[in-house]
N, C-alpha and C positions, 0 to 999 in steps of 0.2 A: 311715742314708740317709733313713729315711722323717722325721726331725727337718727336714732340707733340704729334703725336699717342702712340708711342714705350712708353714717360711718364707717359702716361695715366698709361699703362699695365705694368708698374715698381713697381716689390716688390721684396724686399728687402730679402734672407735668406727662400725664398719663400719655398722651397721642404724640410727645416729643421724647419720649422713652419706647414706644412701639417701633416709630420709624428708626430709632436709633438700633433696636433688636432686628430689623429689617433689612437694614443695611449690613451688618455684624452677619445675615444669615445670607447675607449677597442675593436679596430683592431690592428692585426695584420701590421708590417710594412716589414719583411721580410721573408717569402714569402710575397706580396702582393696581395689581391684579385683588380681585375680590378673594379668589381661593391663595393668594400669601398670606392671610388674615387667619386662616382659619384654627391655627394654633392657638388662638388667642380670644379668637372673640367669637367660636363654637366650643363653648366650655359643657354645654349642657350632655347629660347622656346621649351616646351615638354622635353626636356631631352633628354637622351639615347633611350628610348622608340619612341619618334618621328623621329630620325634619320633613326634605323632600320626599323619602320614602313613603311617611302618613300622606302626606299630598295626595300620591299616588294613589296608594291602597284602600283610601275614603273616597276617592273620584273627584275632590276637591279640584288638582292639578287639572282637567277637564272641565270643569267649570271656569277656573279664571281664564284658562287659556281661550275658552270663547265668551266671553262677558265681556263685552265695552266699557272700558273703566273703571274695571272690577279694583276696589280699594282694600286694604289690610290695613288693619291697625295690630301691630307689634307691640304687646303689654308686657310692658317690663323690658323692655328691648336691648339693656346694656349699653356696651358699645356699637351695636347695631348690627352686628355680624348677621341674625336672618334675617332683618330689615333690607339689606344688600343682597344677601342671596337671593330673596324672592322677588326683588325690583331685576337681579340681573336675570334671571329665571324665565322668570313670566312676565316681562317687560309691563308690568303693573304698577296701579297707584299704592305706595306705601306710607304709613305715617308710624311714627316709633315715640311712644312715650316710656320715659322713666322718671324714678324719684331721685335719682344721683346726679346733682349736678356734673359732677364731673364726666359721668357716664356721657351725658347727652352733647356736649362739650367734644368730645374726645370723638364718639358718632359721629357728627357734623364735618369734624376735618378730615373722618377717616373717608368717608362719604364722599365728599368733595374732592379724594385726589383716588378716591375711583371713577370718577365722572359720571356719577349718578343722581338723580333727583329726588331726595326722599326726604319727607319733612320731619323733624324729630321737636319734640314738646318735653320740657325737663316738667314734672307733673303726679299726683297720685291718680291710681285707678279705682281712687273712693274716689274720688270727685273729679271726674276727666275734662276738660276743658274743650270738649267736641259737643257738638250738636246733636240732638237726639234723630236717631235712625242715620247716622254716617256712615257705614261701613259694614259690607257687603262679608266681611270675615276675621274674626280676631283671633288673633294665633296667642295662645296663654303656653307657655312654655317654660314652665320650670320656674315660677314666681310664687306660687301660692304657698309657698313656704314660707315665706317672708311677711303673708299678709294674714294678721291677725284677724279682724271683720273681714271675711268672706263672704257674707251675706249680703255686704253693702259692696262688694267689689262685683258681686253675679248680677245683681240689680244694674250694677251701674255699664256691664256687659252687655247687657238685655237692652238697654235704654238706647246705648249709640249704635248699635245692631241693628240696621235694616231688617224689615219684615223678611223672614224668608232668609235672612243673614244666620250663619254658622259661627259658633264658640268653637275653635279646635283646642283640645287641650292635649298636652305632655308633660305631665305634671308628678311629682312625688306625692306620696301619700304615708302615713303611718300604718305599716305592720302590724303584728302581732304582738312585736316585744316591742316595747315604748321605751325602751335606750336605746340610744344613740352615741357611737363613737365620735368625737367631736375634735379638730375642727372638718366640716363638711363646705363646703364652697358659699352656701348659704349662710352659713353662721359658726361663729367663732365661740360662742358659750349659746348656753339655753334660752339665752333673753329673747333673741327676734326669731328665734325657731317656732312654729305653728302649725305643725304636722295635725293633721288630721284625716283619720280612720276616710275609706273611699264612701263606705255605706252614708257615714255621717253629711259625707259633703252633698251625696249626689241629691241628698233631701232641700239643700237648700237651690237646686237648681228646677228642681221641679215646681217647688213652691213659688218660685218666677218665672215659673213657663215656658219653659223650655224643656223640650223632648228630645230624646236621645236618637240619635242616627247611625253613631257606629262606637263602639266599645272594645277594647283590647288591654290583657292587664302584659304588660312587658317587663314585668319582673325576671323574669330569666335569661331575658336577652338583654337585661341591663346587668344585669350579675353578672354576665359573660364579658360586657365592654367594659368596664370597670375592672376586672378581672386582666383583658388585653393592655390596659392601659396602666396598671400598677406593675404588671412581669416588663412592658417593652421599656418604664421608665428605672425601674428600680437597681440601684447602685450605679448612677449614672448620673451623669452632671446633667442638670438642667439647659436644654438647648438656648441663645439667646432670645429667643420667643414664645412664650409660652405662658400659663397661668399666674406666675409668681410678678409677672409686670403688674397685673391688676391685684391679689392679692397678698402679695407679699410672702414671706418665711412658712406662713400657714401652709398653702399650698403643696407642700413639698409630703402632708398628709394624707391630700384628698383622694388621691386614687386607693390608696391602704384603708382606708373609713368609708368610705364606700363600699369597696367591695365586701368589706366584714359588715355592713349595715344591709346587704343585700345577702346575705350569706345568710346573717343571723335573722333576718324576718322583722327588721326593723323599721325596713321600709318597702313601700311597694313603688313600682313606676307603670303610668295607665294611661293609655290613649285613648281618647274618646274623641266624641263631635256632636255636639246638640245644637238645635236648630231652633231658633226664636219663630212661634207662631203668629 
């Protein structure tokens, strides 16, 4: 199964097709600014802006800003987009795993001619290739859609999680109505989609012990940005930067499937943060 995810997120020449969109949009490609990227490699709801704003509003961003070598592990990380943001941010240790080779590939260069230090692991989050109790904060952002055994990916959470280390999550969840307009950024048919109800999951977090710290359901402020982001692109050319570099012709959907899957109660979007005891 995870072979069919990794395809999904297969392109091709991916970091030599970016910088080319780059240059086409008259940025800079070496040095690199971090926020040139942002078209591209902050695909998740809200953007760059919603990531740091949880920071914020959990106290999180007060924490690493005073913590000596305070570390983030990036699950699911992409091309590395909040990898970079929160290394250029909070001038912190970051580490980015993904299961797309090509993802992590494409990370690496983009990473490198922003002249940042962040180490990226091409990898599953069933089985991580980290040491148990590493990492002081794992930011889960918009993955768990993709991952079938949830219960082996909270365990395996829980395990490289320092004591006293924080799970943030920004995650989709299943609604009420269980269809789904498709294609959605995460998945192209029904096969690697794993939507599951929020009640269902938070059971398998507790049973690994972890306690809840802060809870927010952001269905309506994701209805609203999906909503912005279908009216400002619709009947308009796709700018040279943008989603359809990574996935392709699909793309040209996802703002319109969205915001009908958020309309129609098909899916919910939830920020939380639990805390490993």
């Amino acid at each position: 199964m995870e072979s069919c995810v990794e395809n999904h997120y297969h392109s091709q020449n991916l970091s030599l097709r970016i910088q080319d969109a780059l240059k086409e949009s008259g940025k800079n490609t070496l040095p690199l600014a971090v926020k040139s990227l942002s078209p591209v490699d902050q695909l998740h709801t809200g953007g760059a802006p919603a990531t740091l704003a949880l920071l914020e509003k959990t106290g999180l961003s007060q924490t690493i800003s005073r913590t000596k070598n305070f570390h983030i592990l990036d699950a699911g990380c992409g091309i590395g987009g909040s990898s970079r943001l929160l290394a250029e941010t909070f001038h912190c240790r970051v580490t980015g795993i993904d299961l797309a080779r090509a993802f992590i590939e494409t990370a690496k260069d983009l990473t490198h001619r922003c002249s940042l230090d962040i180490h990226f692991e091409q990898g599953s989050v069933l089985a991580m290739p980290f040491e148990t109790d590493s990492f002081d904060l794992i930011l889960c952002q918009h993955i768990l859609m993709n991952i079938q055994d949830k219960k082996t990916a909270i365990k395996e959470f829980y395990r490289v999680l320092k004591p006293g280390g924080h799970l943030l999550l920004h995650e989709i969840f299943q609604g009420e109505n269980r269809t789904i307009a498709l294609p959605v950024p995460w998945a192209g048919d029904p096969s690697i989609s794993f939507l599951l109800p929020w009640e269902h999951f938070i059971l398998f977090l507790a049973r690994t012990g972890f306690s809840s710290d802060y809870f927010s359901d952001e269905t309506k402020s994701a209805l609203a940005w999906w909503k912005m982001v279908h009216a400002a692109g619709e009947n308009k050319k796709p700018r040279p930067l943008g989603p359809h570099l990574v996935f392709g012709p699909n793309a040209a959907f996802f703002a319109a499937n969205m915001e009908k899957n958020f309309q129609d109660n098909s899916l919910q979007c939830i920020e939380a943060v639990f805390k490993k005891s």
